[in-house]
C-alpha positions as CSV (number, residue, x, y, z in Angstrom):
1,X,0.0,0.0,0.0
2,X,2.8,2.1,0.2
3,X,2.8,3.3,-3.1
4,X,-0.8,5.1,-2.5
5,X,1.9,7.8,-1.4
6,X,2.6,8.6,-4.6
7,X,-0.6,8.9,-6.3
8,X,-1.7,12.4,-5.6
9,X,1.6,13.7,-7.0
10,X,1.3,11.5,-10.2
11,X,-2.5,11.4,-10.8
12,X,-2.2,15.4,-11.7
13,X,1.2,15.5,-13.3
14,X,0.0,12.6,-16.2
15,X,-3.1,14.8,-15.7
16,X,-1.4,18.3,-16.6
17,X,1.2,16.4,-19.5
18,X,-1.7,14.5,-21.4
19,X,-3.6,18.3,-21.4
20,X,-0.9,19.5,-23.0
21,X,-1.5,17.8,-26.3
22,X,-5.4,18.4,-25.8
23,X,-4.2,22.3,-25.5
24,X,-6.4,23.8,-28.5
25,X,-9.4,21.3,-28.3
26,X,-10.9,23.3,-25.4
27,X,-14.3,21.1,-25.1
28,X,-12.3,18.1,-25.1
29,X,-9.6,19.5,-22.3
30,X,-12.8,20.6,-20.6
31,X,-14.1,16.8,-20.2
32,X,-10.5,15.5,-19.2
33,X,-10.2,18.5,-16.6
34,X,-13.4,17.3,-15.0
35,X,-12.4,13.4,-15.4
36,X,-9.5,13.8,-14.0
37,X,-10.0,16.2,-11.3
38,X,-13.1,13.5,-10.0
39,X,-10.6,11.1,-10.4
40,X,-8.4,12.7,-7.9
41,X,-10.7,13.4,-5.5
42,X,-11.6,9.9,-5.2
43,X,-8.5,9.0,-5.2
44,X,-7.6,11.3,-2.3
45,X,-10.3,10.7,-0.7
46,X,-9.8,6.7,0.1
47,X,-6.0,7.5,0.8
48,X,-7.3,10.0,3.7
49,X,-9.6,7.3,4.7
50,X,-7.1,4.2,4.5
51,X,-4.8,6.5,6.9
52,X,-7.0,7.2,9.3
53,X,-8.1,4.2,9.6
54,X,-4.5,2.2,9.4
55,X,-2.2,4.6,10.2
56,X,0.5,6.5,7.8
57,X,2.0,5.6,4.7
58,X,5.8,6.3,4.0
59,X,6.6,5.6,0.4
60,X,11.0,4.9,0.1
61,X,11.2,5.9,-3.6
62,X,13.7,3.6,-5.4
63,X,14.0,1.3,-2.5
64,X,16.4,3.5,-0.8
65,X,15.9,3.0,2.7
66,X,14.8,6.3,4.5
67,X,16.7,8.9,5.5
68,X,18.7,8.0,2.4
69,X,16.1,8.3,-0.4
70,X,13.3,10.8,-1.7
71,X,11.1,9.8,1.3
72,X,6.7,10.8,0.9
73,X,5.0,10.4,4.0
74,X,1.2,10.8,3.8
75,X,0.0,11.0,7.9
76,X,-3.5,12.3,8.8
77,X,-2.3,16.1,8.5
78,X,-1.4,15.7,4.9
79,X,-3.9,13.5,3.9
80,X,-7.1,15.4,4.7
81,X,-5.2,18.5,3.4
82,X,-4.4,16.6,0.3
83,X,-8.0,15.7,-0.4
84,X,-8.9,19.4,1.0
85,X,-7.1,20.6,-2.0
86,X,-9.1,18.1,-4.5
87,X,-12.1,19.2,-3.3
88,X,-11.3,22.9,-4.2
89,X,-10.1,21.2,-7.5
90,X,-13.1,19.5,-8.7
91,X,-15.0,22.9,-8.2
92,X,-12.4,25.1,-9.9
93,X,-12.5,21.8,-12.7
94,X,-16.2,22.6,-13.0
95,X,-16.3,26.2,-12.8
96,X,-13.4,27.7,-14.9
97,X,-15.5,26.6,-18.6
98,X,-17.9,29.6,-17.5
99,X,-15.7,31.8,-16.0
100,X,-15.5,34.0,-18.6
101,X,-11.8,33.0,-19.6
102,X,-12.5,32.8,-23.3
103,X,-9.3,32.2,-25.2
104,X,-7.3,32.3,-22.2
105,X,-8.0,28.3,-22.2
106,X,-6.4,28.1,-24.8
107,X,-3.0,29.5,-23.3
108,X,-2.6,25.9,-21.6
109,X,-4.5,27.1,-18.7
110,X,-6.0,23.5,-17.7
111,X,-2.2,21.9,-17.6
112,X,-1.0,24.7,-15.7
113,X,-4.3,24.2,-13.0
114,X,-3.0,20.7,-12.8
115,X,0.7,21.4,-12.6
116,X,-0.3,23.4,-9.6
117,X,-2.0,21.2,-8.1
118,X,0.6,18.8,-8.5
119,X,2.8,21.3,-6.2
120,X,0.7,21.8,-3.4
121,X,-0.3,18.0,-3.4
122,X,4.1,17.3,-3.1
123,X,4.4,20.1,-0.7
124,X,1.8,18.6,1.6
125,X,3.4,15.1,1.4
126,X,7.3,15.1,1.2
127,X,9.4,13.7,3.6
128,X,12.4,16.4,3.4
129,X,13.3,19.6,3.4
130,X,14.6,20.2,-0.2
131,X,11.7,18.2,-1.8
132,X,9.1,20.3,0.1
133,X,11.6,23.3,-1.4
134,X,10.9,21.7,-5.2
135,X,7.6,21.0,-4.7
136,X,7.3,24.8,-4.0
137,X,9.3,25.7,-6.8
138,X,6.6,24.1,-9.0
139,X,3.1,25.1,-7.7
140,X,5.3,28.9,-8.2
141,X,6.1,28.0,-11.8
142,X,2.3,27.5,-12.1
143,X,1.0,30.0,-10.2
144,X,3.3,32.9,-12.4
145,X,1.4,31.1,-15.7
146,X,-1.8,31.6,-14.2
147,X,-1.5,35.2,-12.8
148,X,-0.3,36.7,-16.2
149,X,-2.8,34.8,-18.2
150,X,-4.6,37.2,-20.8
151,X,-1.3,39.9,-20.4
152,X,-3.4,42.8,-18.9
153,X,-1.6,45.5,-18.3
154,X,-2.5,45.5,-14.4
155,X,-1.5,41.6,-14.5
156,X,2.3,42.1,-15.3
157,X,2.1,45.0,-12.6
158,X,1.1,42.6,-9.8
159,X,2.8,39.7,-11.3
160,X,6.2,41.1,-11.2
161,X,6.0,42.2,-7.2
162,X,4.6,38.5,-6.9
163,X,7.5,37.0,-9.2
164,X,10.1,39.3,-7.3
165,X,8.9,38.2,-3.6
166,X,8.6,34.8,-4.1
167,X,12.1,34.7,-5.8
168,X,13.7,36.8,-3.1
169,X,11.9,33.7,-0.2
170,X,12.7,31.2,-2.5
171,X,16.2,32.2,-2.2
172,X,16.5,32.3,0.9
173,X,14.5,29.0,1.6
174,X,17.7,27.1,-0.3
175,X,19.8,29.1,1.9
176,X,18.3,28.2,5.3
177,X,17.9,24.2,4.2
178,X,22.0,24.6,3.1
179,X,22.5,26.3,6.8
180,X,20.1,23.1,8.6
181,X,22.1,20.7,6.4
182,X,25.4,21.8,7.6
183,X,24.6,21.6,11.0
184,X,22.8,18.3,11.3
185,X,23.8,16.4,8.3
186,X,20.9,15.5,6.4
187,X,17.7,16.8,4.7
188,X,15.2,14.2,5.8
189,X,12.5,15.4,8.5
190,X,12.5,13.1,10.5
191,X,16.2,12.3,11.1
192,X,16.7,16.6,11.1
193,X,14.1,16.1,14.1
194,X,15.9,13.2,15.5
195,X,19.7,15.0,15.4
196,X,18.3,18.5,17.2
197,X,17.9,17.2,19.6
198,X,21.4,16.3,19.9
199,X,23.1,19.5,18.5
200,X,24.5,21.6,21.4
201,X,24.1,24.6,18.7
202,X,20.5,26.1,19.8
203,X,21.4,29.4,19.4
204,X,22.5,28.8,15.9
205,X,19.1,26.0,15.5
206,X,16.4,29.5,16.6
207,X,18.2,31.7,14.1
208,X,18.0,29.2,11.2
209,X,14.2,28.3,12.4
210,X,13.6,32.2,12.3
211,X,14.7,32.4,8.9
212,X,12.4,29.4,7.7
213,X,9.4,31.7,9.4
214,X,10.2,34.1,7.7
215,X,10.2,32.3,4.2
216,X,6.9,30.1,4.9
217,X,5.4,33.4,6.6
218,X,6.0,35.4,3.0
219,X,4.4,32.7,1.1
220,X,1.7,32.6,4.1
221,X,1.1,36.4,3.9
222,X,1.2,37.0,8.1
223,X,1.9,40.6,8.8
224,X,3.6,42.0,8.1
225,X,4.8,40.1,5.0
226,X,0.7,40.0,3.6
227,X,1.6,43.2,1.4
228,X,2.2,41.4,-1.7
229,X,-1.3,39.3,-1.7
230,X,-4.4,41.2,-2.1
231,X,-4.0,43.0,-5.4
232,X,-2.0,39.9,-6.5
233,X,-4.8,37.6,-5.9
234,X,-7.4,40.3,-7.2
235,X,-6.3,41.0,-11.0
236,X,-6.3,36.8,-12.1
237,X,-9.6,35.5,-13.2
238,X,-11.8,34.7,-10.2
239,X,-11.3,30.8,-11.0
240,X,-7.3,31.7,-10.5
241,X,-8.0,33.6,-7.9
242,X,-9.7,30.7,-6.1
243,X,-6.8,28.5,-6.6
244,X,-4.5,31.0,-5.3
245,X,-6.7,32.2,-2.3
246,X,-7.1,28.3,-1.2
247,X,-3.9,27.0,-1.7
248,X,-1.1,29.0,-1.9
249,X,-1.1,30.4,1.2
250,X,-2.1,27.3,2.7
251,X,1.6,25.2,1.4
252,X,2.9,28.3,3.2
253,X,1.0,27.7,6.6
254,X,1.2,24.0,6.4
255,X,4.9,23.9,6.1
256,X,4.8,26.1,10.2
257,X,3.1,23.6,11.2
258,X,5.6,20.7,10.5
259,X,8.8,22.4,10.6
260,X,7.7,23.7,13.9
261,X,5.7,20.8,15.6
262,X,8.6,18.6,14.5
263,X,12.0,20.1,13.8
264,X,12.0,23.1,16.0
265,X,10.8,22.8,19.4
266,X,14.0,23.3,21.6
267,X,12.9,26.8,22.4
268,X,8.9,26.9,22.0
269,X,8.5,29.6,24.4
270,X,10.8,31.8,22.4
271,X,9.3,30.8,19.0
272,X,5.7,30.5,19.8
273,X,4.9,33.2,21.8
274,X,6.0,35.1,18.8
275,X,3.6,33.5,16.9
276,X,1.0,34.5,18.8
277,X,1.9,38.4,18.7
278,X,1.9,38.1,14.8
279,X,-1.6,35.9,15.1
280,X,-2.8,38.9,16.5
281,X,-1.5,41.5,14.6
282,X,-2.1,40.0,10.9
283,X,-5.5,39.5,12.5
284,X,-5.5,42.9,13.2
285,X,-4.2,44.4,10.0
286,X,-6.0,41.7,7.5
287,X,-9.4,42.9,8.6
288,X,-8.5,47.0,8.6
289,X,-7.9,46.1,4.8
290,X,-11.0,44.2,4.5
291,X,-13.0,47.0,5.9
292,X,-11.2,49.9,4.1
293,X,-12.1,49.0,0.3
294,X,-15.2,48.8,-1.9
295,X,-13.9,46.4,-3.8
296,X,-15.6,43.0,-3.7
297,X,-12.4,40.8,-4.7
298,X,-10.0,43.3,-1.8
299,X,-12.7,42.2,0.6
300,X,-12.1,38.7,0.4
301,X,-8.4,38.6,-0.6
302,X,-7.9,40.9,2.7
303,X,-10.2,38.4,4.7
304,X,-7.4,35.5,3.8
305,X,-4.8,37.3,6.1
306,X,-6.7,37.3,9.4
307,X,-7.8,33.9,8.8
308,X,-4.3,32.8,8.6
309,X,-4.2,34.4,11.6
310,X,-6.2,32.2,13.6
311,X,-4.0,29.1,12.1
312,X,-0.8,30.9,13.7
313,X,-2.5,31.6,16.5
314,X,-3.4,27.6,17.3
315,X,0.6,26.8,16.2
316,X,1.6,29.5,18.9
317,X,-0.4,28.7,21.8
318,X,0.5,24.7,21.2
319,X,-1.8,22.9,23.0
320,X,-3.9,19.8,21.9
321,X,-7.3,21.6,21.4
322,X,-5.3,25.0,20.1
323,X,-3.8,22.8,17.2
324,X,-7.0,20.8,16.4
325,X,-9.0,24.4,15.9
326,X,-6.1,25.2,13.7
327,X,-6.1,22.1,11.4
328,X,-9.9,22.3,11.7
329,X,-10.1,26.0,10.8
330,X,-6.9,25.3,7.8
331,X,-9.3,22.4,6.7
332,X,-12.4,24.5,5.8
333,X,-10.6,27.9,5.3
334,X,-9.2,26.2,1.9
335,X,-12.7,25.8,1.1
336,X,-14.3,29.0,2.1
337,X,-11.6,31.0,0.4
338,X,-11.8,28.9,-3.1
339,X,-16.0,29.5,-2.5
340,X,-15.9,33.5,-1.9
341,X,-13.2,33.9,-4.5
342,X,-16.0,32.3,-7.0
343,X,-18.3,33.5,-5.9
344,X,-17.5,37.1,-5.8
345,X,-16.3,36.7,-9.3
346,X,-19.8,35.8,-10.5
347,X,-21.2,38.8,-8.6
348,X,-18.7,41.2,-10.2
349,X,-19.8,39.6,-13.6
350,X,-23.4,40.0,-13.2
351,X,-22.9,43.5,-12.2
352,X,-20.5,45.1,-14.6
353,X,-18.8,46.1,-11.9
354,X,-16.0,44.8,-8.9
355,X,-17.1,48.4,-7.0
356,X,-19.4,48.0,-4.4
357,X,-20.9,51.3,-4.7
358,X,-21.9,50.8,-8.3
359,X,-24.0,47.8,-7.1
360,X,-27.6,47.9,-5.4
361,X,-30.5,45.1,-4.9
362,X,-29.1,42.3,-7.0
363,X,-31.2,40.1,-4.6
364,X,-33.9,41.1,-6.7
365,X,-32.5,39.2,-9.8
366,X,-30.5,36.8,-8.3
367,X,-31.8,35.3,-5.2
368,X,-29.8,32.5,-5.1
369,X,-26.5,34.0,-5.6
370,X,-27.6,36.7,-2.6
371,X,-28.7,33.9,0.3
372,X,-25.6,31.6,-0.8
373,X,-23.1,34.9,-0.1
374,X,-25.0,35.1,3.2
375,X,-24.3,31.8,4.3
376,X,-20.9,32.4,3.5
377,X,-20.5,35.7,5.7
378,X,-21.4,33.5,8.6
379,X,-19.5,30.3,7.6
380,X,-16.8,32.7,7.4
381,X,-17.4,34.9,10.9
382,X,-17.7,31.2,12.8
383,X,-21.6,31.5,13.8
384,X,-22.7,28.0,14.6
385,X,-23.9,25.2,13.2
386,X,-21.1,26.2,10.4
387,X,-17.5,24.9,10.4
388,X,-15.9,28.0,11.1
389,X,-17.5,27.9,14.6
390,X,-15.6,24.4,15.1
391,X,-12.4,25.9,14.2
392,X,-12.5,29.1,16.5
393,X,-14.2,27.3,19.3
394,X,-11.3,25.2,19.4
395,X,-9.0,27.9,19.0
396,X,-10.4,29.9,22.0
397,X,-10.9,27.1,24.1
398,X,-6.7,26.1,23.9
399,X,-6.5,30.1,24.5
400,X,-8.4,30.5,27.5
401,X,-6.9,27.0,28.8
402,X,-3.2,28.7,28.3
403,X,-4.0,31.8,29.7
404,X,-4.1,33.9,26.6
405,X,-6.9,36.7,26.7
406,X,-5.9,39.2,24.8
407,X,-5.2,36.9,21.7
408,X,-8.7,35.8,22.1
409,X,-10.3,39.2,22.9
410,X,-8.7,40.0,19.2
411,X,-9.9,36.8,18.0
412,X,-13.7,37.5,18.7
413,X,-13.2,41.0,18.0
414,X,-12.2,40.3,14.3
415,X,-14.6,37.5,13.6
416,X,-17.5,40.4,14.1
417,X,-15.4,42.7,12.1
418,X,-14.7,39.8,9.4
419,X,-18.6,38.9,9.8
420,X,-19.5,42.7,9.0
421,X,-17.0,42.9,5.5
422,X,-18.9,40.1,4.0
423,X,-22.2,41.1,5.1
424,X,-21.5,45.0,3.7
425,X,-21.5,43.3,-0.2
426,X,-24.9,42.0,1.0
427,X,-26.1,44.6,2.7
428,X,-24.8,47.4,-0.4
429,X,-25.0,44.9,-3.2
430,X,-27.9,42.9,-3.1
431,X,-30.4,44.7,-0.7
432,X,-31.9,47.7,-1.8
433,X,-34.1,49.3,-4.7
434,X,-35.2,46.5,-7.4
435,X,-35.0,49.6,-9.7
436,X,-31.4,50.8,-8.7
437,X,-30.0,48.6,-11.7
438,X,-32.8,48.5,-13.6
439,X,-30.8,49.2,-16.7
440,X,-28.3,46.0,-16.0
441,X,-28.8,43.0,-18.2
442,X,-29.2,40.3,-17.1
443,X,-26.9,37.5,-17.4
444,X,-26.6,34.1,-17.0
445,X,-24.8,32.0,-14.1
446,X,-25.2,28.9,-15.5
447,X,-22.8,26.1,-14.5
448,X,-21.5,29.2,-12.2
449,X,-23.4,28.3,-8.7
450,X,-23.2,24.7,-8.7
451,X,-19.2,24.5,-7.7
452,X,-20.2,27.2,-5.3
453,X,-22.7,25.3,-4.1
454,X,-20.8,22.0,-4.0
455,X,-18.4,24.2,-1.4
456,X,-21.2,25.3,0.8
457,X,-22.7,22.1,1.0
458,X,-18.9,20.3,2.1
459,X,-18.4,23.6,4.8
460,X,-21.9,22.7,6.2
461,X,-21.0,19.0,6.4
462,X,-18.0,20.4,8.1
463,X,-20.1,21.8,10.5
464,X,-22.9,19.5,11.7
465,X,-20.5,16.3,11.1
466,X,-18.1,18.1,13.5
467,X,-18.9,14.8,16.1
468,X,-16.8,12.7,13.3
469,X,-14.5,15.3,12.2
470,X,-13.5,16.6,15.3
471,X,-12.0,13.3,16.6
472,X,-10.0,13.1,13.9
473,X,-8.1,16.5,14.3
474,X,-7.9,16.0,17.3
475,X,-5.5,12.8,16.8
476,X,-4.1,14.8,14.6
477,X,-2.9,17.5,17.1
478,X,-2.0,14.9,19.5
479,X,0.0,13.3,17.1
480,X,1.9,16.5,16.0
481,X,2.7,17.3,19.8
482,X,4.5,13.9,19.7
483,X,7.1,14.3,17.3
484,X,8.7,11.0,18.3
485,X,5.6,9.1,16.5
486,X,6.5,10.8,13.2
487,X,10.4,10.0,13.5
488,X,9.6,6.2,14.3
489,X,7.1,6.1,11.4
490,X,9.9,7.0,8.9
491,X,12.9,5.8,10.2
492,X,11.5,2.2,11.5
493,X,12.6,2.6,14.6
């Protein structure tokens, strides 16, 4: 079974490679995109199932016995985030043929889409350091396809401050793994893990963790590193945008949770109670620019920086039921963000317009669209039954056990705040006089609400289900406070 490891790597590489040579038969890439994108969420979704139920899988690529060999490990962290990330697939599969890309699909968008997926899928399963750097390198290479597709002006603006930052991380990512490597001797997770703990060098260990924060909190976006993302994530077409707002930041996120529930936790009083004061502050900061624009796509590209906020937040306090509301709260923040980024985009389509302002009573002529944006503004602020409301409870609940109340004070503060800049494009947008846009016409969202939809529906199961989910984050953060399981697992010891 071992070689299930594998599978959500190669499934969307052959995916991407075969769409290559389908690249100017667009209905026919249209049907493979959706084939395959089904076929990797079923895929996914029986590997997240065989490892909760049986335990990890380590994959020793070309029989070389681990730590000697490109090592994948798929435990329950990377597993649900790996079929996480196929969900928000399937609905980007089904949504991009009306998105409005036109020829664009013909600029190999669909092997791109799959190239990137095949990034963050890698990233979320490698077993060292300078694979989870690779697999970065090529959900990147995607992502800077995907952002200039079309060549609008505004699109090489934003594309070269996104190119230019993630260079300048990248760069120093390979620096701080050469730095790690030369202090411990190999690349491999779990035997970097294992040999910490034996280097009398922690002085030189924090600065070399603090350098890895910094490059995963770039491509995260925590304050006060976030300055890059909104207007990058704003000028791609919304199906793009979704990909970016789900996953990108997400690799970023992921990658503090392992290096620092594993690798780095000689000095977690140092390390994590700065986490928390930049929780806090991105928190802080991502809602300010949520509030302070009229523009429907800001609003949600802003709302991704406090919600990585609350992630941090869990990492920094580090207890069991902090780190569940994180990976709880990561787990259906992928989805949310891929749903409002769609979603938005067909609201800024129907109305001619991305300006808030220019919008009034679109509730009038499309209902549906108006009540599934509302469900979102409180799937988003946390209001129970949704899964947000898992997440923070969680969250607040390690906060108040650790003795952190100003964190959680800011915590509840924002979610109203949050709440309040998704119920404003409501409120202005769709409430109002049935006449105010009587002049707009109407257009269709077919094939347009159904992936939205589809999202919804999988937050709300989130939600209600949360007596069968919650058991399983729960091992989860258990397991990651036991880096000794994880180290066994690989090395077979």
């Amino acid at each position: 079974m071992s070689n299930l490891a594998v599978l959500p790597i190669i499934i969307p590489l052959i995916s991407a490679i075969i769409l290559v040579f389908f690249n100017s038969k667009t209905n026919i890439s249209r049907i493979l995109t959706r084939a395959f994108s089904l076929i990797g969420l079923g895929v996914t979704g029986y590997i997240a199932w065989y490892v909760i139920e049986n335990g990890s899988i380590i994959l020793e690529t070309g029989d070389w016995i681990a730590p000697y060999g490109i090592i994948l490990v798929v435990d329950a962290l990377s597993a649900i985030l790996v079929l996480t990330t196929n969900i928000v697939a399937v609905a980007c599969a089904f949504y991009a043929p009306h998105a409005g890309l036109g020829e664009k699909e013909k600029f190999y968008f669909y092997p791109f889409f799959f190239f990137l997926i095949t990034g963050v899928s890698g990233a979320f399963i490698t077993g060292d350091l300078f694979n989870l750097f690779v697999f970065f390198e090529v959900l990147l290479m995607a992502s800077y396809a995907l952002i200039v597709l079309g060549g609008d002006k505004i699109q090489f603006r934003e594309s070269l401050k996104y190119l230019l930052i993630n260079l300048f991380s990248s760069m120093l990512f390979v620096t701080a793994v050469a730095f790690l490597y030369g202090v411990v001797g190999t690349i491999n997770m779990a035997q970097i893990a294992q040999r910490v703990a034996e280097v009398d060098q922690q002085g030189i260990l924090t600065t070399i963790a603090m350098l890895l924060f910094f490059v995963f909190a770039t491509k995260a976006a925590l304050f006060p590193l976030y300055y890059w993302l909104p207007n990058s994530y704003v000028v791609p077409n919304p199906v793009v945008s979704a990909l970016f707002g789900a996953l990108l930041t997400k690799v970023g996120i992921y990658s503090i949770i392992r290096v620092f529930s594993l690798i780095f936790v000689h000095d977690i009083h140092l390390t994590h109670e700065f986490f928390i004061w930049i929780a806090g502050l991105s928190m802080i900061f991502g809602v300010v620019g949520a509030l302070s624009t009229n523009n429907i796509k800001l609003i949600v590209a802003y709302n991704i920086i406090p919600a990585i906020g609350y992630i941090i937040m869990g990492i920094g306090i580090f207890n069991q039921e902090a780190l569940s509301g994180s990976i709880y709260y990561l787990m259906q923040d992928m989805i949310v963000k891929a749903a409002l980024f769609l979603l938005v985009g067909v609201i800024a389509y129907v109305a001619g317009t991305s300006d808030l302002r220019k919008m009034s009573g679109l509730i009038h002529h499309y209902p549906v669209l108006g009540w599934v944006l509302f469900a979102f503004a409180f799937v988003l602020a946390g209001i129970p039954p949704f899964s947000g409301f898992i997440g923070k409870l969680l969250l607040l609940e390690g906060a108040f056990a650790d003795g952190e109340i100003v964190i959680s004070i800011i915590a509840l503060l924002t979610s109203l705040l949050i709440l309040y800049s998704i119920i404003k494009i409501f409120i202005r947008g769709f409430w109002g006089d049935e006449n105010a846009m009587k002049n707009l016409e109407k257009k269709s969202t077919k094939g347009l609400i159904a992936p939205i939809v589809f999202l919804l529906v999988t937050v709300v199961i989130l939600g209600v289900g949360a007596e069968y989910f919650y058991p399983i984050t729960d091992a989860i953060a258990a397991y990651l406070l036991d880096p000794q399981i994880y180290i066994d697992s690989v090395l077979k010891e």
